[in-house]
C-alpha positions in Angstrom: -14.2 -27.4 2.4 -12.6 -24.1 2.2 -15.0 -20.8 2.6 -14.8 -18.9 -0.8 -15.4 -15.7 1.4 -12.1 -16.3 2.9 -10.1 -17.2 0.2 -11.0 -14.7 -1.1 -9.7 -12.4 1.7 -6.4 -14.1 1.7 -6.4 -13.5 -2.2 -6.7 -9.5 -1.7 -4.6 -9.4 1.0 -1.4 -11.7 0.8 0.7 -9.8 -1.7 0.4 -6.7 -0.3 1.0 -8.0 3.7 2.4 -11.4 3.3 1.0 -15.0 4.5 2.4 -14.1 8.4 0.6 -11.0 8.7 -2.9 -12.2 7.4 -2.6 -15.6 9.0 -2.3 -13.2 12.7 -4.9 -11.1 11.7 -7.1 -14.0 10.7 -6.2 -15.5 14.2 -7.3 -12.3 15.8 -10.5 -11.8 14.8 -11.1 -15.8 15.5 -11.0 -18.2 12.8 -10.0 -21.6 13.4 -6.2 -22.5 12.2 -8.5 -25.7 10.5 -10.2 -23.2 8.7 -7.5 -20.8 7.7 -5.3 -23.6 6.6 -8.1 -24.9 4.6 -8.4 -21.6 2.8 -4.4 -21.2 1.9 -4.5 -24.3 0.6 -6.8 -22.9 -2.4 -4.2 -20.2 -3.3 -1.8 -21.0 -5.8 1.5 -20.7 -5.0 3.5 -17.8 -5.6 5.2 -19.0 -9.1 1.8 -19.7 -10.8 -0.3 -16.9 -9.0 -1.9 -14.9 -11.8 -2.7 -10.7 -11.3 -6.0 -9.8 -11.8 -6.9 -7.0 -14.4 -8.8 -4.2 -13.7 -9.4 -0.9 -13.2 -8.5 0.9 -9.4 -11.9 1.5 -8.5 -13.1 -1.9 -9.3 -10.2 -3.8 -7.5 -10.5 -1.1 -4.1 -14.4 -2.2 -4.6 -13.4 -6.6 -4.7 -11.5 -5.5 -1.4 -14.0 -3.7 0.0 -16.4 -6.8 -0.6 -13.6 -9.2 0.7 -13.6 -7.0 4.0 -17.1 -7.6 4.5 -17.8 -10.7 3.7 -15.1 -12.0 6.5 -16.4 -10.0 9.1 -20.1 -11.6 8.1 -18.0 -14.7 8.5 -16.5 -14.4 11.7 -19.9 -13.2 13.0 -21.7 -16.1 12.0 -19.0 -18.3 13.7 -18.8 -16.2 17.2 -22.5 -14.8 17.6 -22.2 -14.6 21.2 -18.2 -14.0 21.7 -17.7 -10.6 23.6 -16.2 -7.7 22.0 -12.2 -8.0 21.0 -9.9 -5.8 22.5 -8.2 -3.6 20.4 -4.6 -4.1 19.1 -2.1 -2.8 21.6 -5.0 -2.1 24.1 -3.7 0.8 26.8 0.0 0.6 24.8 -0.4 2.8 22.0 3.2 3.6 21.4 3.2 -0.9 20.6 0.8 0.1 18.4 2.9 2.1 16.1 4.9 -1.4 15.5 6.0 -4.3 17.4 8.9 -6.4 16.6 6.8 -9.1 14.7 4.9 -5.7 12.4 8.4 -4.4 11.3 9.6 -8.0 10.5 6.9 -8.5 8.2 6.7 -4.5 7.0 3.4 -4.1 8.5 2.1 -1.2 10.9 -1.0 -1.4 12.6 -2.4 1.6 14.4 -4.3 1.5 17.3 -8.0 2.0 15.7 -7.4 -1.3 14.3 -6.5 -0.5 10.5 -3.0 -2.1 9.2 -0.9 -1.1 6.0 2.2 -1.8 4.3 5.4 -0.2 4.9 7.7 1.0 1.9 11.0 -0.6 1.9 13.2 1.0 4.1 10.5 3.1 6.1 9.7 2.4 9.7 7.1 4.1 11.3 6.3 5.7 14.9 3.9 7.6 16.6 0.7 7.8 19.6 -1.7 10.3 20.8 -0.8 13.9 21.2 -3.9 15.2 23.0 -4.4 14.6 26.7 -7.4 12.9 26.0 -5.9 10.5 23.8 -7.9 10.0 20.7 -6.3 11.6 18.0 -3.6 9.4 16.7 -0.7 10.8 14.7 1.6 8.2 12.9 5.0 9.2 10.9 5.9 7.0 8.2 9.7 7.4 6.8 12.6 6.5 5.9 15.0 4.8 8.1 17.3 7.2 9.6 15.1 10.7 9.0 15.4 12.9 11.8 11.9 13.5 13.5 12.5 17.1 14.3 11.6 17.2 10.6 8.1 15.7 10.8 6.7 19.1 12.0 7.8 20.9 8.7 5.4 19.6 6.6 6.9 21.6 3.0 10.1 19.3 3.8 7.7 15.9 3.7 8.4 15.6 -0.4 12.0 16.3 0.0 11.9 13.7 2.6 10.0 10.8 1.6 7.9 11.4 5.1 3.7 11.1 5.0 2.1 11.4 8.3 -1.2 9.6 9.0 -3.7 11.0 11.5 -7.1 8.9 12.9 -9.4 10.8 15.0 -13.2 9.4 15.9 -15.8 9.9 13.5 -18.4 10.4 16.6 -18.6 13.8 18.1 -21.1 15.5 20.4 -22.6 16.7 17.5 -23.1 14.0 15.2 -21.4 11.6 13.2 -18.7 13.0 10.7 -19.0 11.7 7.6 -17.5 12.2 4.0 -19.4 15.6 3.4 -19.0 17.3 6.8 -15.2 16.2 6.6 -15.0 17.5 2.5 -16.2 20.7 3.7 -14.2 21.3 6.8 -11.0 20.6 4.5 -11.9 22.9 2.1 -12.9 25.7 4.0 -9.8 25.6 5.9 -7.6 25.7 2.8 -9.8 28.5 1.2 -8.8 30.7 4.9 -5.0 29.9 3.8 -6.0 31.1 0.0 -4.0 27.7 -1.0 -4.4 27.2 -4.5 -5.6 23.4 -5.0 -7.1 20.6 -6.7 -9.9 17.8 -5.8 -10.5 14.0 -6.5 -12.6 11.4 -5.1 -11.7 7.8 -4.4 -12.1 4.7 -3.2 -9.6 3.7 -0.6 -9.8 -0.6 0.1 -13.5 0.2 -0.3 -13.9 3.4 2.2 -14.9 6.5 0.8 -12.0 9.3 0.4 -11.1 12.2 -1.4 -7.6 13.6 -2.6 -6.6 17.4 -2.4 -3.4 18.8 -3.9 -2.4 21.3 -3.4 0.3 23.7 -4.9 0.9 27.0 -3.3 1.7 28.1 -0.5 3.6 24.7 -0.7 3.0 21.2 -2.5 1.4 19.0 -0.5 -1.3 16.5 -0.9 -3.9 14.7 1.6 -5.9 11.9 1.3 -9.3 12.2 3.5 -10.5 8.5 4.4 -14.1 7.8 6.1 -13.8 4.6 8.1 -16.2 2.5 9.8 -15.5 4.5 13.1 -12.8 6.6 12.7 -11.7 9.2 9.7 -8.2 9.0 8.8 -6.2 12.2 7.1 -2.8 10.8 5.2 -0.5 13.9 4.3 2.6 13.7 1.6 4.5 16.3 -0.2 3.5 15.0 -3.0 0.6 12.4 -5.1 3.3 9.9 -6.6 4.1 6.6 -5.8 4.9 6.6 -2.8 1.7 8.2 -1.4 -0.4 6.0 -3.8 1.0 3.0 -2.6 0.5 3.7 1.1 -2.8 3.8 0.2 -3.1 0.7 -1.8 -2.3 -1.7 1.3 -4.5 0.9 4.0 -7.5 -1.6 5.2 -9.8 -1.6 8.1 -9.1 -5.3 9.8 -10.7 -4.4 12.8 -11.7 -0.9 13.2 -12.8 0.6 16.5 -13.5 3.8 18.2 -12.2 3.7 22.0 -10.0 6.1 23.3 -6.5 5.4 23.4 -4.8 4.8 27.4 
């Protein structure tokens, strides 16, 4: 018999990444094939699927819950199993997208979160401290030259967002929504940016929204994780920003430093 917590995964998660990429990330975190078979085989196929209705913050909420319920699952099943390794352990450059990620439109960074690429972006980045812990990801179209990723008023022009993942556990303390909220603020009240505020629900991790509109447009999503806090940047909050964040999920979140 089927586990309803995993269908119910595989429900949330297979239009957005496709049946390859949750099947591997299934895998990964150590469900039996048996089991994950067992669990497609509840979802109806593609032509008869139905889309749920509801409102954003109820649907990032059901995902949220999905999330949690597997990793309750998989912990259940492997109570003594030693920890996983992270994806693309001591390679993080593989970590901004191996063959099989850009075949299926996935990335997956190396603090374990994955999302959806927009067709006809690719993606590429790694660490750019010498301690390696702050990760900083491009996402663009195919093509873009990267000497423009460092101009950040020619990201809406561009189609470019950049994603950046940093540890949420510092020397002194744990950052958490508030500290991060007030950090962000404070810095664009220094540049006397003129700007506006929002709070969300990203996949079920806490997040708020600035846009911003002088000196330049630009807009930011700040993302609380399990163990690392996440900073997505765009020129501007459209489509394309919104639906980078519509596929951004935690599959198996970590904080080690990068190699």
């Amino acid at each position: 018999m089927a586990n309803p917590e995993l269908v119910q995964y595989i429900r949330q998660h297979l239009r957005a990444h496709g049946e390859a990429a949750v099947r591997e990330q299934l895998l990964a975190e150590g469900i039996a094939p048996e089991e994950i078979d067992a669990a497609f085989a509840c979802i109806p196929k593609p032509g008869r699927a139905r889309r749920p209705k509801g409102k954003p913050a109820i649907l990032a909420l059901c995902a949220g819950a999905a999330l949690i319920g597997v990793a309750v699952y998989v912990a259940l099943q492997k109570p003594h199993a030693p920890e996983e390794a992270p994806p693309a352990a001591g390679n993080p450059a593989a970590a901004a997208g191996t063959s099989s990620a850009e075949e299926a439109g996935i990335f997956r960074g190396y603090y374990g979160y994955m999302l959806k690429l927009p067709a006809g972006y690719e993606a590429a980045g790694g660490f750019d401290d010498p301690t390696k812990t702050h990760e900083v990801v491009h996402i663009f179209p195919k093509g873009t030259n990267p000497t423009h990723f460092i101009h950040e008023g020619l990201y809406g022009q561009l189609g470019i967002l950049r994603i950046e993942a940093s540890p949420r556990r510092r020397p002194d303390g744990l950052i958490g929504i508030d500290t991060l909220k007030a950090v962000a603020l404070a810095r664009l009240r220094v540049d006397r940016a003129t700007y506006t505020t929002r709070s969300i629900f990203v996949n079920g991790l806490p997040a708020f929204i600035v846009s911003v509109t002088q000196p330049f447009a630009e807009v930011k999503a700040y993302i609380v994780g399990q163990k690392v806090y996440y900073i997505v940047a765009a020129g501007a909050d459209n489509e394309l920003f919104n639906g980078v964040l519509e596929t951004f999920v935690e599959t198996a979140p970590h904080d080690r430093p990068g190699h």
